[in-house]
N, CA, C and O atoms as a GROMACS GRO file, in nm:
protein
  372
    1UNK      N    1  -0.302   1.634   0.839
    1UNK     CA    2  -0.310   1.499   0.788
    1UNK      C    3  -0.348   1.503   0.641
    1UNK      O    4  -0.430   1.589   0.608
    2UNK      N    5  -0.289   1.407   0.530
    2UNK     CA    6  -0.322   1.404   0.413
    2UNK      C    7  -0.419   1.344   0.422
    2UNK      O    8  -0.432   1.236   0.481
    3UNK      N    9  -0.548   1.438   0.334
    3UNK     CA   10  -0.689   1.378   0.316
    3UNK      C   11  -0.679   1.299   0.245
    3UNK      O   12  -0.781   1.233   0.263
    4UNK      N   13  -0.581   1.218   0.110
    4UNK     CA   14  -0.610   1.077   0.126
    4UNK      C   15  -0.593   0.983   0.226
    4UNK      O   16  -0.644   0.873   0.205
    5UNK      N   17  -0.524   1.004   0.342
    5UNK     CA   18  -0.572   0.891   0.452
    5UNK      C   19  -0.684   0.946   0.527
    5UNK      O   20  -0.713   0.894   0.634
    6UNK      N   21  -0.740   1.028   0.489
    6UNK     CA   22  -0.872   1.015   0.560
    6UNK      C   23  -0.972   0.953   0.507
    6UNK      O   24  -1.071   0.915   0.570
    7UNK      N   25  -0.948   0.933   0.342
    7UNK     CA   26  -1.037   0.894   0.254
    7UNK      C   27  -0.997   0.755   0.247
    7UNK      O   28  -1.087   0.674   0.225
    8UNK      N   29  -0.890   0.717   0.261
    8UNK     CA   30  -0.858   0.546   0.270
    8UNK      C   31  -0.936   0.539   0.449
    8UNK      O   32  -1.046   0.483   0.444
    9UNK      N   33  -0.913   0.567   0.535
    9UNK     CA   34  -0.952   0.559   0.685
    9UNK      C   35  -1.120   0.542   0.662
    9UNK      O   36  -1.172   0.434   0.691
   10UNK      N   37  -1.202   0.654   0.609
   10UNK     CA   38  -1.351   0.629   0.549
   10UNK      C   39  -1.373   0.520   0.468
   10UNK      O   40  -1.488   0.480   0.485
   11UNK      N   41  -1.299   0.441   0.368
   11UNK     CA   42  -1.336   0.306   0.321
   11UNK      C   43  -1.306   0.218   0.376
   11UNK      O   44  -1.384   0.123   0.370
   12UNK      N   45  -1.211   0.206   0.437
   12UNK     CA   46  -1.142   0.094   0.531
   12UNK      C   47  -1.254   0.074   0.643
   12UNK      O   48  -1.293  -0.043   0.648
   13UNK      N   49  -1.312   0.154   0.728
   13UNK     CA   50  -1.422   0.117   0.779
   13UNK      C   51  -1.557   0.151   0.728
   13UNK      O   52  -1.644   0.138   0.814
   14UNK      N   53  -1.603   0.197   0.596
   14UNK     CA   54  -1.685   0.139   0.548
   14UNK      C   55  -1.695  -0.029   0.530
   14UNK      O   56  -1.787  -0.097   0.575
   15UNK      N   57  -1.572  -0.084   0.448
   15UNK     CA   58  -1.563  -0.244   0.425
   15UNK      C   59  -1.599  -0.298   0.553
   15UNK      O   60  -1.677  -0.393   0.541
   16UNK      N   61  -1.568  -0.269   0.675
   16UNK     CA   62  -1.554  -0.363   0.780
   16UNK      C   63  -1.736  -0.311   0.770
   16UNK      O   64  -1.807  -0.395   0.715
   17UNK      N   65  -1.790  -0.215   0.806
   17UNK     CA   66  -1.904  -0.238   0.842
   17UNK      C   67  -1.984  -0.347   0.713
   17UNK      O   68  -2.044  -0.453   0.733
   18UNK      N   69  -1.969  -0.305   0.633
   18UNK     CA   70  -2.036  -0.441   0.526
   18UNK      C   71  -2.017  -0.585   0.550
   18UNK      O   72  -2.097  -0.678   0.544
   19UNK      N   73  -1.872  -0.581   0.582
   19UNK     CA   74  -1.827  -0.741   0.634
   19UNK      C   75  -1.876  -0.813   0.782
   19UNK      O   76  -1.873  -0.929   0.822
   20UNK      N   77  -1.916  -0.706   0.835
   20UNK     CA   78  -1.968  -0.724   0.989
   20UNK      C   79  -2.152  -0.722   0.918
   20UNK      O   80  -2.217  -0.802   0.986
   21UNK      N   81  -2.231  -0.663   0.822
   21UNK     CA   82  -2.346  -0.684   0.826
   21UNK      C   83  -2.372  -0.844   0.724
   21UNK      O   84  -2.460  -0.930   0.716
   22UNK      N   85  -2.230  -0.817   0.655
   22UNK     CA   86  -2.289  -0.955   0.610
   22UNK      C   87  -2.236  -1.080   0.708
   22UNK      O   88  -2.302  -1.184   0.704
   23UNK      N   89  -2.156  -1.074   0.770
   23UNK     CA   90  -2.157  -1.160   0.880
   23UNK      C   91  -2.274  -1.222   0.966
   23UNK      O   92  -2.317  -1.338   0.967
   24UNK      N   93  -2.316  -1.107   1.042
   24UNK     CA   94  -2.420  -1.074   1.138
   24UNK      C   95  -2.566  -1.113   1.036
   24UNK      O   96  -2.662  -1.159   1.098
   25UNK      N   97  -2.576  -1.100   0.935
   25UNK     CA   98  -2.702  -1.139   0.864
   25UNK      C   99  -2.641  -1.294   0.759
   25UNK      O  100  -2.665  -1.325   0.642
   26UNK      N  101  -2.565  -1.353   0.854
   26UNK     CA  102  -2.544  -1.487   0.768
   26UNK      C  103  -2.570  -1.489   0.634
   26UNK      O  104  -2.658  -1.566   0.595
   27UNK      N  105  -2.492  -1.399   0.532
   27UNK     CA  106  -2.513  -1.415   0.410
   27UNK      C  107  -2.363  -1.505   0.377
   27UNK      O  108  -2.332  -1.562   0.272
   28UNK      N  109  -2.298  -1.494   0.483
   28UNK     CA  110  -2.106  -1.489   0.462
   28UNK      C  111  -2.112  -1.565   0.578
   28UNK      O  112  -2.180  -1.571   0.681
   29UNK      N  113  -1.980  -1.644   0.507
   29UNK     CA  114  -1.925  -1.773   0.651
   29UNK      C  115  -1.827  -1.709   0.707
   29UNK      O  116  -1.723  -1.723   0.642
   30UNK      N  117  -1.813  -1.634   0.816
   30UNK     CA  118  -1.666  -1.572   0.868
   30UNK      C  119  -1.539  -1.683   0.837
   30UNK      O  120  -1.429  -1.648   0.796
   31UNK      N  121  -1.573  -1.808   0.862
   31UNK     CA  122  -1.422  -1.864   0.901
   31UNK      C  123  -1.379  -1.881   0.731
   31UNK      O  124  -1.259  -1.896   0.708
   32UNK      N  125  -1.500  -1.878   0.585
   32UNK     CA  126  -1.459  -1.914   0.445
   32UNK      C  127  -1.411  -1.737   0.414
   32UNK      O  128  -1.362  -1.720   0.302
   33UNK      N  129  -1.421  -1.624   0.496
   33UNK     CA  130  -1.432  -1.462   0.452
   33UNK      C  131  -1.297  -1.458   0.506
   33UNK      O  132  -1.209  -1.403   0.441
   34UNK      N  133  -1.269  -1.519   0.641
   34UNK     CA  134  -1.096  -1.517   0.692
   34UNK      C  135  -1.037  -1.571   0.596
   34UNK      O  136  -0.979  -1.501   0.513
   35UNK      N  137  -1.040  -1.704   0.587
   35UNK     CA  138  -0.971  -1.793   0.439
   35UNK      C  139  -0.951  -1.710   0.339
   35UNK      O  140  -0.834  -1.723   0.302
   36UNK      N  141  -0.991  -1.655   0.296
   36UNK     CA  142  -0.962  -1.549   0.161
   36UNK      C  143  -0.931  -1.451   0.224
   36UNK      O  144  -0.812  -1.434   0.196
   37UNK      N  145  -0.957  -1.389   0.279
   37UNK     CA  146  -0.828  -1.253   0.330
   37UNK      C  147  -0.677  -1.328   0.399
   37UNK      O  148  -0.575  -1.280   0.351
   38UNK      N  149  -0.663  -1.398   0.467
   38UNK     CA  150  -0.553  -1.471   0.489
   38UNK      C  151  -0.468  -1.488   0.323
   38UNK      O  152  -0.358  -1.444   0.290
   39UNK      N  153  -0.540  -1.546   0.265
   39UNK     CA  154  -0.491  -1.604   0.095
   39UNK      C  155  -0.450  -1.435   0.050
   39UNK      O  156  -0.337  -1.408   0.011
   40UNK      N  157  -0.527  -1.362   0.057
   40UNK     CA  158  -0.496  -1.177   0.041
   40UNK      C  159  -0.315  -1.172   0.116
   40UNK      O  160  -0.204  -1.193   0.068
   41UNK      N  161  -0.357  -1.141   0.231
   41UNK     CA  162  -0.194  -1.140   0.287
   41UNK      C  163  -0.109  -1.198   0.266
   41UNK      O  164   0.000  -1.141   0.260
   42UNK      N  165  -0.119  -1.324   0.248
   42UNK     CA  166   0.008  -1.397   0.193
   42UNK      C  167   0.009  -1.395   0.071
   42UNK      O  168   0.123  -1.436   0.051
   43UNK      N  169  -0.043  -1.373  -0.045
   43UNK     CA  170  -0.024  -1.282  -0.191
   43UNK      C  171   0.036  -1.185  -0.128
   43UNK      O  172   0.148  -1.224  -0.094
   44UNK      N  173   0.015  -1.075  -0.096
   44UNK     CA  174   0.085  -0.904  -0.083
   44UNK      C  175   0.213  -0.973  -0.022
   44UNK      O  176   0.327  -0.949  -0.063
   45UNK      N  177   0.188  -1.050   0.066
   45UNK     CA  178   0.334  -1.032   0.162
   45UNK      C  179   0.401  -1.185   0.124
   45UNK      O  180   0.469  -1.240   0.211
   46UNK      N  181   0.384  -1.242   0.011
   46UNK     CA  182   0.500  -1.273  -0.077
   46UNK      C  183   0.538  -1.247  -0.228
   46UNK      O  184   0.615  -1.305  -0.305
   47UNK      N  185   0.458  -1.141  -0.240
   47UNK     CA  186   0.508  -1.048  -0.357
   47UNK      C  187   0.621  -0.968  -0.407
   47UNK      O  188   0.633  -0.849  -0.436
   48UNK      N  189   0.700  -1.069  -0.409
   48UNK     CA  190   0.881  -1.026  -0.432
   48UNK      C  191   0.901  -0.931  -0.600
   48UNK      O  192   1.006  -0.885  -0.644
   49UNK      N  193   0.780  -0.925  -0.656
   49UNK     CA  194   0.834  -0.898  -0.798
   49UNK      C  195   0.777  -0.760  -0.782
   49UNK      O  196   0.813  -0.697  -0.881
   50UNK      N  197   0.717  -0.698  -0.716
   50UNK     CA  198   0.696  -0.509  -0.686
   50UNK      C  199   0.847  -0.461  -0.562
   50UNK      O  200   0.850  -0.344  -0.523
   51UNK      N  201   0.933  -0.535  -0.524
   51UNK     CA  202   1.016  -0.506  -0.443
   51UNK      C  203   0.953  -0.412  -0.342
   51UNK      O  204   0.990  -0.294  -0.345
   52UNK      N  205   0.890  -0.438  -0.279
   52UNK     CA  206   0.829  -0.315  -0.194
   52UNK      C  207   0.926  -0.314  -0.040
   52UNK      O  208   0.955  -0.413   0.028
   53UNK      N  209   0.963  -0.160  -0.012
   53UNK     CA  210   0.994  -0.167   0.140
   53UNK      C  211   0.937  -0.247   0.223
   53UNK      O  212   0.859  -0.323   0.166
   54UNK      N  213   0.948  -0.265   0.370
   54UNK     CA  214   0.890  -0.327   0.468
   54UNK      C  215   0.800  -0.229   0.542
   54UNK      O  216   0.745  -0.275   0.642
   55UNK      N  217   0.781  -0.126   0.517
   55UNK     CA  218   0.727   0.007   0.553
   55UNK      C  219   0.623  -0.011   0.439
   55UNK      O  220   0.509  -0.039   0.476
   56UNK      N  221   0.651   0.002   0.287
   56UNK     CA  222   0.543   0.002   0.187
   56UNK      C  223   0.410  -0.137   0.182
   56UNK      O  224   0.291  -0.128   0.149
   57UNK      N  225   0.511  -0.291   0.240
   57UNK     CA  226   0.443  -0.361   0.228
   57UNK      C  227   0.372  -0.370   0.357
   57UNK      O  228   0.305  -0.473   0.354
   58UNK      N  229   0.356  -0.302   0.479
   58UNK     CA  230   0.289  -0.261   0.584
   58UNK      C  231   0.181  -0.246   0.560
   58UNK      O  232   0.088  -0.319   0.592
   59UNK      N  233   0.178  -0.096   0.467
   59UNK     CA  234   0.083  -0.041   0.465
   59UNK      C  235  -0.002  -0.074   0.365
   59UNK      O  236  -0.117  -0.028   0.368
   60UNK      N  237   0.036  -0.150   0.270
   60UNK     CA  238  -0.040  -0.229   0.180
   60UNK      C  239  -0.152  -0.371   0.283
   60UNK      O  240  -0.273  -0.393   0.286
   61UNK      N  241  -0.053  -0.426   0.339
   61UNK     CA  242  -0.129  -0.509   0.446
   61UNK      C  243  -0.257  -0.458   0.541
   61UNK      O  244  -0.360  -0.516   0.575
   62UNK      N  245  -0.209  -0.336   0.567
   62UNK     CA  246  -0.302  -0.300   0.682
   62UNK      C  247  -0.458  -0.342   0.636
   62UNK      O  248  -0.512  -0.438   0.691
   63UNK      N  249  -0.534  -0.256   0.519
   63UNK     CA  250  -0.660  -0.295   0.503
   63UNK      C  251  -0.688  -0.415   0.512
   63UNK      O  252  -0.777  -0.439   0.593
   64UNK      N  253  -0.610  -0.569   0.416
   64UNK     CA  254  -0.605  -0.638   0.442
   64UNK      C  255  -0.652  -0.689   0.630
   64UNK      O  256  -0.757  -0.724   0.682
   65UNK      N  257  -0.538  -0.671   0.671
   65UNK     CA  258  -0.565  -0.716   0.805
   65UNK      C  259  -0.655  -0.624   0.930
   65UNK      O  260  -0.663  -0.682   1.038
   66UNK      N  261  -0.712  -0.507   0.922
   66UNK     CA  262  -0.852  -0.436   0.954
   66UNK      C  263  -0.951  -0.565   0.888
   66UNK      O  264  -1.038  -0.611   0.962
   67UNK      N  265  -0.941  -0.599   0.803
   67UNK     CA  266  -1.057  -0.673   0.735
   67UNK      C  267  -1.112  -0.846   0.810
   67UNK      O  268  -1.223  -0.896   0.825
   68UNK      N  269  -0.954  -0.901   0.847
   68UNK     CA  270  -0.947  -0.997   0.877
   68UNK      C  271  -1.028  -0.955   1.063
   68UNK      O  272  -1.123  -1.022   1.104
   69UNK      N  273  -0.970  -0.844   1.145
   69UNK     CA  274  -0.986  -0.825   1.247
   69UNK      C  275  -1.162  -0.835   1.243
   69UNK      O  276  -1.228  -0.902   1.322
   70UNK      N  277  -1.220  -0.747   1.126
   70UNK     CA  278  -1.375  -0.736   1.138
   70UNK      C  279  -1.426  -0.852   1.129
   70UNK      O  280  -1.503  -0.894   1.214
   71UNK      N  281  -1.381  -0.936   1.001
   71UNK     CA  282  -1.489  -1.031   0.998
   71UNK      C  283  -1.475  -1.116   1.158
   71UNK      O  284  -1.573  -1.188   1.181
   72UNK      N  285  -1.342  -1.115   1.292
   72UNK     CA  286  -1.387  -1.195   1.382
   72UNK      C  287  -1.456  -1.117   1.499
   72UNK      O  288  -1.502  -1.167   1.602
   73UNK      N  289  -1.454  -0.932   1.448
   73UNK     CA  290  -1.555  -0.886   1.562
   73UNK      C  291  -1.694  -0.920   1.604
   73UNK      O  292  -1.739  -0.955   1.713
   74UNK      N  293  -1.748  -0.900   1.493
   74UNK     CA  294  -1.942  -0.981   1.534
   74UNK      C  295  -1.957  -1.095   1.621
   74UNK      O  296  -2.056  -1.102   1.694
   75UNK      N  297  -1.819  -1.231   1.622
   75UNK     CA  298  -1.836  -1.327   1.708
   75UNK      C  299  -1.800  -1.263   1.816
   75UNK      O  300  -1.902  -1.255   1.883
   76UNK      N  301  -1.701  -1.204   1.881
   76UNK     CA  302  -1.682  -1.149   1.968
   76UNK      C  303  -1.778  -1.065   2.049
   76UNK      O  304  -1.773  -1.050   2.171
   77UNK      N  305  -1.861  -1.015   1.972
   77UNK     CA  306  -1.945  -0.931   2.001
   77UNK      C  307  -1.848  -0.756   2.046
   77UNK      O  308  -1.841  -0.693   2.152
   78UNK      N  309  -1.797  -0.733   1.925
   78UNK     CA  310  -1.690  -0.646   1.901
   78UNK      C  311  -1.745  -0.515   1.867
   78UNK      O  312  -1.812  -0.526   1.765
   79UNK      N  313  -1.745  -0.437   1.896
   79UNK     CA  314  -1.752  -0.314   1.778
   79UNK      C  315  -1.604  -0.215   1.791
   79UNK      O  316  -1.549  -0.183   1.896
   80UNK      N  317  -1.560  -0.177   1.646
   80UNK     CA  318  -1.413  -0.109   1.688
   80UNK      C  319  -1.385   0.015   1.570
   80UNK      O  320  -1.374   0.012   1.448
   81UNK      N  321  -1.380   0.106   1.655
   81UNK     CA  322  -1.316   0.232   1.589
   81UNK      C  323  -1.214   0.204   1.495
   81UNK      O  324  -1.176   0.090   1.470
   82UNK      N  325  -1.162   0.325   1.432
   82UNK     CA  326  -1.043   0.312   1.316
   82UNK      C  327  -0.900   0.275   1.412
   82UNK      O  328  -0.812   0.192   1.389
   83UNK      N  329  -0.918   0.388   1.549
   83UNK     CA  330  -0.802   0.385   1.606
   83UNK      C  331  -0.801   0.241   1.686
   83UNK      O  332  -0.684   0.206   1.701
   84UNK      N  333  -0.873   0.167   1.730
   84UNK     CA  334  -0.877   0.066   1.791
   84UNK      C  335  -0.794  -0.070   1.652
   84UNK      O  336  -0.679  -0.112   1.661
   85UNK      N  337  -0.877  -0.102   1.560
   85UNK     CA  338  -0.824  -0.151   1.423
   85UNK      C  339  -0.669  -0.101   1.405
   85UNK      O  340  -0.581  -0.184   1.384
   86UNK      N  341  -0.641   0.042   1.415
   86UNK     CA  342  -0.504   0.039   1.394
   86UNK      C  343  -0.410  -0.014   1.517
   86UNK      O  344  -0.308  -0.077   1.490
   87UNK      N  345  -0.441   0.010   1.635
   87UNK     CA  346  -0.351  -0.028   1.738
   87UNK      C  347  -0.355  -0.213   1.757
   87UNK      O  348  -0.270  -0.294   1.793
   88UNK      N  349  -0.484  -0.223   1.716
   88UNK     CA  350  -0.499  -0.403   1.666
   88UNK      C  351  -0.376  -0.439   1.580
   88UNK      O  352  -0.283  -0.514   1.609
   89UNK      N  353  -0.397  -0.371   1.470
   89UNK     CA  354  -0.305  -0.419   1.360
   89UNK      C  355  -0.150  -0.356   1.418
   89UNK      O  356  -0.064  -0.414   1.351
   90UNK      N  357  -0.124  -0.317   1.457
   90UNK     CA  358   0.014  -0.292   1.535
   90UNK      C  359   0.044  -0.409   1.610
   90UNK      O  360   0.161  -0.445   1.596
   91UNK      N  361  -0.016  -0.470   1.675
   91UNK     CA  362  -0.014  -0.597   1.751
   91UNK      C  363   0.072  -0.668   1.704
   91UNK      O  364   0.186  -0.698   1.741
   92UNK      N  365  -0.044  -0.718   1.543
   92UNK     CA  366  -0.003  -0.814   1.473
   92UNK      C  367   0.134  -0.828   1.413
   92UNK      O  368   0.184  -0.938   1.392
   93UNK      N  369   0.200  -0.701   1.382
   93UNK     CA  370   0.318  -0.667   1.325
   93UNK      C  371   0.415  -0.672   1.402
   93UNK      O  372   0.528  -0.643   1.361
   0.00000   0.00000   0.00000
């Protein structure tokens, strides 16, 4: 495996754990932290002027949407691995 996706895989769930402590310690409104990552995805994924594959703009999305998945784990009473987040985000796609 290329160790930059291990090193994107290590920040990608670093962010979620921050977004889950600031959740969980009400510093952050989940449903105003979704609102702006939603506003995130639909920037990337109507960004016609980088022409990106549908494969490139995937994987640009993914953190994006890991992010969106965390901030609604804490209500859930969620906790989720990298591989769980990725087979999530497969869902969505």
């Amino acid at each position: 495996m290329n160790t930059a996706n291990l090193e994107l895989e290590g920040l990608i769930m670093a962010v979620t754990a921050i977004s889950d402590i600031l959740v969980t310690q009400r510093c952050r409104d989940p449903s105003g932290n979704s609102r702006r990552t939603w506003a995130a995805e639909r920037a990337v994924d109507q960004d016609d002027e980088h022409e990106l594959s549908d494969s490139n703009r995937a994987a640009t999305l993914f953190p994006v949407r890991v992010l969106l998945l965390a901030n609604e784990a804490p209500q859930r009473g969620k906790t989720f691995t990298f591989s769980d987040y990725a087979e999530l985000v497969e869902k969505l796609t």
